[in-house]
C-alpha positions as CSV (number, residue, x, y, z in Angstrom):
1,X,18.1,-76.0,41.5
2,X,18.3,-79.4,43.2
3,X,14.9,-80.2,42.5
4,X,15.8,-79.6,38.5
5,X,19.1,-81.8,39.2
6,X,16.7,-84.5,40.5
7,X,14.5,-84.5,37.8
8,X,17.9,-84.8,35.2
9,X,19.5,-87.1,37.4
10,X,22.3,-89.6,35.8
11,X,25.6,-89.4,35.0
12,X,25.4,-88.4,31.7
13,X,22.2,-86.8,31.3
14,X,23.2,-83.0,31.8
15,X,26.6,-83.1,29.5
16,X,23.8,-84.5,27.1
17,X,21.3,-81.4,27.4
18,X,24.5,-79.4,27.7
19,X,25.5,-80.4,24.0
20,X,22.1,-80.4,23.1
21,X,21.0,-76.9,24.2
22,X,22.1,-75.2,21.0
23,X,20.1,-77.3,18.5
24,X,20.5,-81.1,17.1
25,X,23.2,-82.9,17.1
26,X,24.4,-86.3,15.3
27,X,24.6,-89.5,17.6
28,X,28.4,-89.8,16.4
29,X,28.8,-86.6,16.8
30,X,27.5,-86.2,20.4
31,X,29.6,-89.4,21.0
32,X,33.1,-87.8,20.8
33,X,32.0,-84.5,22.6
34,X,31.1,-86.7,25.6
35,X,34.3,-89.3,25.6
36,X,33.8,-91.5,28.0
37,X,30.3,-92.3,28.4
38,X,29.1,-96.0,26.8
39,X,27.2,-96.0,23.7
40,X,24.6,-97.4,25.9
């Protein structure tokens, strides 16, 4: 488990794979599930 949270890392990265897991979502879409994260 920490290994695998290594490997993700970032702030972001796991609410991303998160929102991901279920299939493809938009960019603008993904946007406003996450909030706060930048664009960036």
């Amino acid at each position: 488990m920490e290994r695998g949270m290594r490997l993700i890392g970032g702030q972001w990265k796991g609410s991303i794979l998160w929102h991901l897991k279920d299939g493809p979502v938009r960019f603008n879409e993904l946007s406003r599930m996450l909030g706060e994260a930048s664009k960036k």
